[in-house]
C-alpha positions as CSV (number, residue, x, y, z in Angstrom):
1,X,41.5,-15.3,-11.4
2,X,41.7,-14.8,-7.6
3,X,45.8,-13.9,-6.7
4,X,47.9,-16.8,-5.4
5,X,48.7,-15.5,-1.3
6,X,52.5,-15.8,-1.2
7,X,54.2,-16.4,2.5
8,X,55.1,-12.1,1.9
9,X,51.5,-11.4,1.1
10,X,49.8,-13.3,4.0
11,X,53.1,-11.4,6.3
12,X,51.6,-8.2,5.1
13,X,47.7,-9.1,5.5
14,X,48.6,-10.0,9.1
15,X,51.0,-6.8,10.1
16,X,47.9,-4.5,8.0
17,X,46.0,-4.5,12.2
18,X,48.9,-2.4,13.9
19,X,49.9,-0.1,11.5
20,X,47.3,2.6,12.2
21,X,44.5,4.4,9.9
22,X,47.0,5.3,7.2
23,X,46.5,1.4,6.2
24,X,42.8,1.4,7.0
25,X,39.9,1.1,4.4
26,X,36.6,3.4,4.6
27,X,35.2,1.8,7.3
28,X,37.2,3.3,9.8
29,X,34.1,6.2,10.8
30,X,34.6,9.9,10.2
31,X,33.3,12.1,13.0
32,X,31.7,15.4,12.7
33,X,31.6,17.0,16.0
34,X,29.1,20.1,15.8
35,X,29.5,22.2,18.9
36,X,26.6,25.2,19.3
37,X,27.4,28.3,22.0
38,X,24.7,28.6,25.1
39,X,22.1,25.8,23.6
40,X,20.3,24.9,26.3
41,X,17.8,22.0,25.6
42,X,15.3,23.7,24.6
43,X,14.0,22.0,21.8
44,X,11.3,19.8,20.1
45,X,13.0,16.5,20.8
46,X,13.4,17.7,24.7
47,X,9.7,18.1,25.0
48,X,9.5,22.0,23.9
49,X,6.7,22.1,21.7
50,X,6.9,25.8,20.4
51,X,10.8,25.7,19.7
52,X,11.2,25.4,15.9
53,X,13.7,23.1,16.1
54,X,13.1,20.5,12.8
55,X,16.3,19.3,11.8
56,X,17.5,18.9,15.3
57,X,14.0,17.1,16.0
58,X,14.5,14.7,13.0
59,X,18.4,14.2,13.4
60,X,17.3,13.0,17.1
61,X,15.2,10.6,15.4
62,X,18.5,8.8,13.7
63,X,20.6,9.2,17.5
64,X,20.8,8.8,20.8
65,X,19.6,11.8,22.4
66,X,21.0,12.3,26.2
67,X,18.4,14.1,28.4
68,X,20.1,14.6,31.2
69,X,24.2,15.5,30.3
70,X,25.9,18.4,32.3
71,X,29.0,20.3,31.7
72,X,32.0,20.4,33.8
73,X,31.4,24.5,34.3
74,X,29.5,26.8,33.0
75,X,31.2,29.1,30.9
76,X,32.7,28.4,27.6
77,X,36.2,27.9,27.7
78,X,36.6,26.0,30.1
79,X,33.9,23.8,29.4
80,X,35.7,23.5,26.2
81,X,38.9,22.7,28.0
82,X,36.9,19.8,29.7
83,X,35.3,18.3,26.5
84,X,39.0,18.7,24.8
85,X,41.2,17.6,27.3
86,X,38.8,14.7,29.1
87,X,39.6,16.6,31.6
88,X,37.4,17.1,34.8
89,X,38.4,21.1,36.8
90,X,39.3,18.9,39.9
91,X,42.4,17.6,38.0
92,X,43.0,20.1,35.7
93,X,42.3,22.9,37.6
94,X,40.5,24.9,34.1
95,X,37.9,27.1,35.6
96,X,38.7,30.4,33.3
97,X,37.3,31.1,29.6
98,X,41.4,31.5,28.7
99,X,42.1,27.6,30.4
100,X,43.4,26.4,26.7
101,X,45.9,29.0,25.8
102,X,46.5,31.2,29.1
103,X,48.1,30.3,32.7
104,X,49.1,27.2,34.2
105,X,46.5,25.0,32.5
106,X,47.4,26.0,28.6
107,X,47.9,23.5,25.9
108,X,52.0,23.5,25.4
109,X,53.0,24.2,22.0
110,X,55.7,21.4,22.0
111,X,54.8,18.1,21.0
112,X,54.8,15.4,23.7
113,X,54.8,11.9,23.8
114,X,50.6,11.6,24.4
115,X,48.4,13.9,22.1
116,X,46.8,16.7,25.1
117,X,44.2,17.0,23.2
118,X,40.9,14.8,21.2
119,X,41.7,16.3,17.7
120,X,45.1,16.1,18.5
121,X,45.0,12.3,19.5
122,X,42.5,11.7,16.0
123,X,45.3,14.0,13.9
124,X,48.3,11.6,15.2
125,X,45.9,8.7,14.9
126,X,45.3,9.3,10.7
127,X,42.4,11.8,10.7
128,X,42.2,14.8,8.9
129,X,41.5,17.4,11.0
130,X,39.5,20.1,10.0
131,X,38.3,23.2,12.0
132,X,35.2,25.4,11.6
133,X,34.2,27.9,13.9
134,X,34.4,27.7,17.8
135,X,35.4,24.3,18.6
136,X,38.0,25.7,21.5
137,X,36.8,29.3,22.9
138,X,38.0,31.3,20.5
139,X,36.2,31.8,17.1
140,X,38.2,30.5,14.7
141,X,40.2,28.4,16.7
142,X,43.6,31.6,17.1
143,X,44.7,33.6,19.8
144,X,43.4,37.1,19.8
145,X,42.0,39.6,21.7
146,X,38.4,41.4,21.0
147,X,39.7,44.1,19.7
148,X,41.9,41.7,17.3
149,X,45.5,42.1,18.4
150,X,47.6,39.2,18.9
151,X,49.9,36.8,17.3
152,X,47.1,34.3,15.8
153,X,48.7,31.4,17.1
154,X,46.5,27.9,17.5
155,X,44.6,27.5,20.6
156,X,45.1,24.0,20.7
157,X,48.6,23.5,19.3
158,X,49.0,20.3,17.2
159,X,45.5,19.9,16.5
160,X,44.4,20.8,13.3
161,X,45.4,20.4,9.4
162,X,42.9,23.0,8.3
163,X,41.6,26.5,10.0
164,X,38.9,26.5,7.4
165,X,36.5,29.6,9.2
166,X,35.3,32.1,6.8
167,X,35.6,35.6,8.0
168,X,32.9,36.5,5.4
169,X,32.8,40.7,6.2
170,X,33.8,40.9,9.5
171,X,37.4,40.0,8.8
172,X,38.4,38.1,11.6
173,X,37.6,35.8,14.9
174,X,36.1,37.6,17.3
175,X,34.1,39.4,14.6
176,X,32.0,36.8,13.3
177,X,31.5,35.4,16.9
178,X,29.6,38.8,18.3
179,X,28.8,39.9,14.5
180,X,26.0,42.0,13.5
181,X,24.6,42.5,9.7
182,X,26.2,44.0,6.9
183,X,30.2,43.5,8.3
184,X,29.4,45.2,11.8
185,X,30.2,43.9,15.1
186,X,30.5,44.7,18.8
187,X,34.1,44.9,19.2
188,X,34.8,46.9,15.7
189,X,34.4,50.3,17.7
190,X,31.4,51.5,16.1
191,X,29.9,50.9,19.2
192,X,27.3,48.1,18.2
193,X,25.6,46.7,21.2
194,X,22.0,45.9,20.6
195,X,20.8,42.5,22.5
196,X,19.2,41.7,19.5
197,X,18.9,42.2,15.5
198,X,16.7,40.8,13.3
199,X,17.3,42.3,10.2
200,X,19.6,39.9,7.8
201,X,17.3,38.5,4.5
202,X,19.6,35.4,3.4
203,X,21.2,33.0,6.1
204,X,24.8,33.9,4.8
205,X,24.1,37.3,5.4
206,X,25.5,36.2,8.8
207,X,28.9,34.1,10.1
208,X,26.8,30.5,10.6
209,X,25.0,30.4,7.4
210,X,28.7,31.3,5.7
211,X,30.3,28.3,7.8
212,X,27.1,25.8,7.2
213,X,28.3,26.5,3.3
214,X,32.1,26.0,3.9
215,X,31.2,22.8,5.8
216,X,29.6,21.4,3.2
217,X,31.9,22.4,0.7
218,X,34.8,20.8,3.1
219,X,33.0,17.5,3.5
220,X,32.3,17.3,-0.4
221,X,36.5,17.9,-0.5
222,X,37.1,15.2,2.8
223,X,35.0,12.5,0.5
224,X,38.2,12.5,-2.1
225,X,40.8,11.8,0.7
226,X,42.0,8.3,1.7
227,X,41.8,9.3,5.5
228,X,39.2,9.8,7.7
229,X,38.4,13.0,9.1
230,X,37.2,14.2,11.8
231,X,35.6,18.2,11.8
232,X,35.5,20.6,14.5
233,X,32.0,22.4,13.5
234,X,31.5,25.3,16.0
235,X,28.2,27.6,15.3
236,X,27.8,30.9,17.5
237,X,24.3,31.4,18.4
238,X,22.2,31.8,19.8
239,X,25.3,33.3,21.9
240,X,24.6,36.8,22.6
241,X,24.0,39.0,20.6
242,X,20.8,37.5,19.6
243,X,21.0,37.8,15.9
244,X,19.6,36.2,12.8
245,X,17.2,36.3,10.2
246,X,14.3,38.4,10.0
247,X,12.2,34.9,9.1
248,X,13.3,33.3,12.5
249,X,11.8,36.4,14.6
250,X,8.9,36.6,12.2
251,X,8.5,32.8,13.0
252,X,7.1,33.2,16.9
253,X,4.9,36.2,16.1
254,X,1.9,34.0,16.9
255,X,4.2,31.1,19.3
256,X,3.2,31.2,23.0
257,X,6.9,31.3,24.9
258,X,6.1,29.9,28.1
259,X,7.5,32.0,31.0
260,X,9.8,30.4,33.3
261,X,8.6,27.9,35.8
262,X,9.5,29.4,38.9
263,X,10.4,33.3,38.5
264,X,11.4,33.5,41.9
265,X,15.0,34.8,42.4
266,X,17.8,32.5,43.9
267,X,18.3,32.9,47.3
268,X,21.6,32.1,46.8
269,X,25.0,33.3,47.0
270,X,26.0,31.9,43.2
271,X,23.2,34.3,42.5
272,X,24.3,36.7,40.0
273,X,24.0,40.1,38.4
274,X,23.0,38.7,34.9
275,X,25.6,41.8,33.9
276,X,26.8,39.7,30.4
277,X,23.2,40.0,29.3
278,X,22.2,43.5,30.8
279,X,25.2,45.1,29.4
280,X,23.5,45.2,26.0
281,X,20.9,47.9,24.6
282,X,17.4,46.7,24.3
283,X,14.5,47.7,22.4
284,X,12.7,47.7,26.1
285,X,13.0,48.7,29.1
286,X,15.5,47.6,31.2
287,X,14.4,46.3,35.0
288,X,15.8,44.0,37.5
289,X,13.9,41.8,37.0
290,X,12.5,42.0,34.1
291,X,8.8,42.3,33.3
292,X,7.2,39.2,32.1
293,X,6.7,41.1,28.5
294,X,10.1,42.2,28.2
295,X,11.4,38.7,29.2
296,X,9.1,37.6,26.5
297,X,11.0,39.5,24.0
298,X,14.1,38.2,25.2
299,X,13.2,35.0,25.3
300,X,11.8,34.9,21.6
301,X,15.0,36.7,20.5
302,X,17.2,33.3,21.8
303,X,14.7,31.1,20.4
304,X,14.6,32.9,16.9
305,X,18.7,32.7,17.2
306,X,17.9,28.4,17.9
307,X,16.0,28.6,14.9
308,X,18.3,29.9,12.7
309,X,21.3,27.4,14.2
310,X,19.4,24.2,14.0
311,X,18.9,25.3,9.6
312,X,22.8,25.5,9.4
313,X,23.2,22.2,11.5
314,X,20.3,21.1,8.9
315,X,22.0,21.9,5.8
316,X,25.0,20.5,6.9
317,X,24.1,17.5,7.8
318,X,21.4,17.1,4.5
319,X,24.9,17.6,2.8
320,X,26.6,15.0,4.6
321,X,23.8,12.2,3.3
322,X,24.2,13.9,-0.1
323,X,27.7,13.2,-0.4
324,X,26.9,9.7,1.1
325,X,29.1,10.1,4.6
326,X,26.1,9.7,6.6
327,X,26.7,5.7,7.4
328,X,29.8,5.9,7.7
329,X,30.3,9.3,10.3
330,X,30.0,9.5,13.4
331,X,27.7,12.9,14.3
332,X,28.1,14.7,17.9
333,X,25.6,17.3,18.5
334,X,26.8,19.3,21.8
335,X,26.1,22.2,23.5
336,X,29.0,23.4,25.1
337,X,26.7,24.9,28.5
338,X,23.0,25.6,29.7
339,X,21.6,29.0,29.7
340,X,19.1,30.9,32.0
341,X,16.1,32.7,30.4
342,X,15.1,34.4,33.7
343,X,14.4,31.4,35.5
344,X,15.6,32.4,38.9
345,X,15.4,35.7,37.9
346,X,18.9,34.9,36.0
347,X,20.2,35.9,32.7
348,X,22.9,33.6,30.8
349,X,24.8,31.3,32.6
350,X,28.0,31.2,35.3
351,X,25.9,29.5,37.8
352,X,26.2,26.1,39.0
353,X,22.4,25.6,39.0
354,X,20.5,23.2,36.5
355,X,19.9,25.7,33.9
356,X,23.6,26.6,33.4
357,X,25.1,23.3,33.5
358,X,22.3,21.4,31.5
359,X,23.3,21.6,28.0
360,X,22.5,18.9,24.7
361,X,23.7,16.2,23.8
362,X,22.9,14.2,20.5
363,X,25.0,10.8,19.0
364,X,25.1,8.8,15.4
365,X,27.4,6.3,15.5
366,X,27.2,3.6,12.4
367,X,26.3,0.2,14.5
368,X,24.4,2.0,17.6
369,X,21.1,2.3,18.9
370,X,19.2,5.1,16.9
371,X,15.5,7.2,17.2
372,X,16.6,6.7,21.4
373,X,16.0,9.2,24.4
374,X,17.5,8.1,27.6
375,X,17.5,9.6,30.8
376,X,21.0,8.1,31.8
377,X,23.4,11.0,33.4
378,X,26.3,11.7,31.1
379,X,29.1,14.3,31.5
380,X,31.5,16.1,28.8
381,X,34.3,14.6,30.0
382,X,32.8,11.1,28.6
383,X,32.9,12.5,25.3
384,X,36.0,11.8,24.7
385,X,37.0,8.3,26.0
386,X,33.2,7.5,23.9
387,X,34.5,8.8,20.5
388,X,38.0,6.7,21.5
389,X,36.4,3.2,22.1
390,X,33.6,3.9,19.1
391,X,36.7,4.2,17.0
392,X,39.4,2.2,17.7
393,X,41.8,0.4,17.8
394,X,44.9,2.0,15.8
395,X,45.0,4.7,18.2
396,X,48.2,6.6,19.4
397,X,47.6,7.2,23.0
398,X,46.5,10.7,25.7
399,X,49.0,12.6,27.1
400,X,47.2,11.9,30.6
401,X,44.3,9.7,31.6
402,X,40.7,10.3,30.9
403,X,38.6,11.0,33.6
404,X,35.2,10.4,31.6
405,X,33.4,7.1,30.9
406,X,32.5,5.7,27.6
407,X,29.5,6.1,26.8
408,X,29.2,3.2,24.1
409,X,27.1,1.0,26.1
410,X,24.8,3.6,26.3
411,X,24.4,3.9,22.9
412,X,24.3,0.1,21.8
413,X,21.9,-0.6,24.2
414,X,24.2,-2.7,26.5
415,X,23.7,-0.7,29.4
416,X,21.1,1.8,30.2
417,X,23.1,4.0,32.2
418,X,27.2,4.0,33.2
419,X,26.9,6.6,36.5
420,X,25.0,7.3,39.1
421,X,25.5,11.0,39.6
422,X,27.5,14.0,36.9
423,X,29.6,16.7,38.7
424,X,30.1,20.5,37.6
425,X,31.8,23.3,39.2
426,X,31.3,26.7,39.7
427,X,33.9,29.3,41.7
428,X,34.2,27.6,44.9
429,X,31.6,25.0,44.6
430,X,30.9,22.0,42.9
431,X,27.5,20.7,41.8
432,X,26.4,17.1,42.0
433,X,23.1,16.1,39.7
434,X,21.6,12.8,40.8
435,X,18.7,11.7,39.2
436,X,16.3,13.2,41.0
437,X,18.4,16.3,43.0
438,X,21.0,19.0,42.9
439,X,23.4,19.8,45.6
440,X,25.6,23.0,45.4
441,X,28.3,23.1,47.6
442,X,30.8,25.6,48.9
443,X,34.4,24.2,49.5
444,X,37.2,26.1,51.5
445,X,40.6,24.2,51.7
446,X,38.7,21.0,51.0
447,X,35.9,21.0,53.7
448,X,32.0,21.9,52.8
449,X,31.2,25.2,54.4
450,X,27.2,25.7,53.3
451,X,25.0,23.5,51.2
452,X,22.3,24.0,48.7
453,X,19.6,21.1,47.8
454,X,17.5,21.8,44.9
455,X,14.5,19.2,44.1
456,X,14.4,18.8,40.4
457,X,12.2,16.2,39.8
458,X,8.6,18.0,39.2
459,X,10.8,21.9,38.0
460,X,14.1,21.7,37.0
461,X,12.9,25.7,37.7
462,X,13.3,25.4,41.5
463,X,14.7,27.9,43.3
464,X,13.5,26.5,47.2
465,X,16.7,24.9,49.0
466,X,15.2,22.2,50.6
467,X,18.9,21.6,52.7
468,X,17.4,21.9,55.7
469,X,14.5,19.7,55.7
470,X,16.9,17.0,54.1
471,X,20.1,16.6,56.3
472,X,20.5,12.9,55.5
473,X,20.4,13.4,51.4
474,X,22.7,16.4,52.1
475,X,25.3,13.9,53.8
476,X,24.8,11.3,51.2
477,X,25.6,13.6,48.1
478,X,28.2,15.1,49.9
479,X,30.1,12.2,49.7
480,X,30.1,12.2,46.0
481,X,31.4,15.8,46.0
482,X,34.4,14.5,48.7
């Protein structure tokens, strides 16, 4: 017999709308946000045909996969900041790897009346936050040094329920981040600093394969609560040191690694040393540059590190269908910056070329277009404001506006791109990617002092500035930059 609707009940049926998630049923979407350290799109699904990149490949067959989306800067936390925050540098001023917990642009501990943060604003909004790994810049998401001193507090105050990372061997943050095999790792003072390590048998012989397990195990645990959830999922490599598996080296014995486009050097003053990557010990030679067999090796050793990654994000997200979340989760696949691989004649990234600000970016929502690759120009900052508008409403509100765009009608197809150009910065320039072109600029005190054009429509690989020969596409990106 159906239940008579008393004048109380139909008060409470209509007030159900405004009171938040708390009162929401399971179709409010989860969202697991999987974050992976210097991925550069280099993968199947982004036209590399000797990556080994399955899961990632057949995940971008159930998404929206953006082909061009750029970071704000190219270096991890404050590319972080940007993603976290919605926050582009020109506002917040975050250029530094400490932006979230050191100087003027830290997260305040205190609550305040808008959430500063995206987990934040989900946590106050009903989710269950959970964090895995390097969402923010530090490994497990507290504030410590390398050498592990430190009072532990949260990087991004207010934003998490759970600090689920498992320290597995290496006992703490910054010890799974640069970890080795068998509990070692560069900052334990044994004095560990090989580039690369291919050693490990078993995939949780190593920090990701130990936080692909505790994912799944979370997720099997988030199923049983009446909230949705959201989870920070932050894998370290291919992040140097290149380690993993002795399979995923084995794997590109017989690959041909193409060699870099253009192998040119920038003739540039954003030019740099490469010194994050040469300061390791390598099992060749070290020149400047490199020969073209020894940045072979190299470059095998961060695709070997890809193909390790994209098994975690496999397993996790096999055991996300498992547990039957999969329709109802939302699943970000992001890499927080580019990386060069000796195009240029550069090593890793803190440039603000193509190669360092080009990272990936993959999307499931429930009701969106899937099996997609579009060309539209996206930004981190539109993460957020996206993952806001793909959710609501029942949402408390930012403690200071967004300066992204949503990218929603992207993904349902309503739109087939939302801007016309996506803006990165670098020291004292800022970058502007059109569709076709780059322009680097140098500011002082607000006015353009020299000007780099790159042409990246047949090589993203360029290195020729073609600024002189084009003076009047100079003038016209430079007005996006001002």
């Amino acid at each position: 017999m159906m239940p008579m609707i008393t004048p109380r009940l139909l008060a409470l049926c209509m007030l159900l709308p405004v009171l938040g998630f708390s009162a929401r049923t399971q179709a409010v979407p989860n969202i697991l946000f999987i974050a992976i350290d210097d991925l550069r799109p280099e993968l199947g699904c982004y036209g590399a045909e000797y990556a080994r990149t399955p899961h990632l490949d057949t995940f971008a067959k159930t998404a929206v996969t953006f082909l061009k989306h750029y970071v704000q800067v190219a270096t991890c936390g404050a590319s972080r900041y940007a993603l976290l925050t919605g926050r582009s540098p020109k506002n917040s001023g975050a250029m530094q790897n400490h932006a979230l917990y050191g100087g003027a642009t830290a997260i305040r501990p205190e609550e305040l009346p808008g959430a500063q943060t995206m987990p934040e604003l989900f946590r106050r909004s009903g989710y269950k936050t959970v964090l895995i790994g390097k969402i923010s810049h530090t490994g497990d998401g507290r504030v410590f040094a390398y050498n592990g001193k430190g009072d532990g507090r949260p990087e991004i105050p207010g934003a998490w329920d759970q600090f689920a990372t498992p320290m597995g061997q290496w006992k703490r943050g910054w010890g799974i981040f640069f970890a080795y095999n068998a509990g070692r790792h560069r900052e334990d003072g044994g004095g560990h600093k090989d580039l690369m390590e291919f050693v490990a048998q078993k995939d949780t012989d190593l920090p990701d394969g130990l936080m692909a397990e505790a994912a799944v195990s979370k997720l099997a645990e988030l199923k049983n609560t009446k909230s949705p959830f959201f989870m920070g999922l932050g894998f370290f490599k291919p992040h140097l040191p290149f380690v993993a598996t002795k399979q995923d080296w084995d794997a590109f014995k017989d690959v041909k690694i193409p060699p870099p486009a253009d192998e040119k050097p920038f003739a540039s003053p954003y030019r740099h040393g490469s010194g994050e990557f040469f300061k390791y010990e390598t099992p060749y030679k070290k020149t400047r540059p490199l020969s073209r067999e020894s940045a072979n090796t190299a470059r095998r050793a961060y695709l070997a590190c890809v193909r390790y990654v994209d098994r975690q994000v496999g397993k996790v997200l096999h055991g996300l269908e498992e547990l039957g979340l999969k329709e109802n989760t939302i699943v970000v696949v992001w890499g927080d910056h580019g990386w060069h691989l000796g195009d240029g004649q550069q090593w890793a990234k803190h440039t603000p070329f193509e190669r360092a600000n080009h990272s990936v970016l993959m999307i499931r929502a429930p009701g969106m277009q899937r099996g997609i690759a579009t060309n539209a120009l996206a930004e981190t900052i539109d993460l957020y404001p996206t993952l806001i508008e793909l959710c609501k409403p029942g949402f408390s509100k930012t403690h200071h506006q967004l300066d992204g765009v949503s990218l929603v009608p992207i993904l349902s197809g309503e739109k087939a791109t939302v801007r016309d150009h996506a803006l990165s910065y670098w020291r004292d320039a800022a970058s502007v990617r059109s569709q076709g072109h780059r322009l680097v600029a140098k500011f002082k005190n607000g006015e353009i002092l020299a000007s780099e054009l790159y042409d990246l429509r047949e090589n993203i690989d360029t290195v020729e500035n073609i600024a002189a020969k084009n003076p009047g596409l100079v003038t016209e990106l430079s007005k996006l930059l001002q």
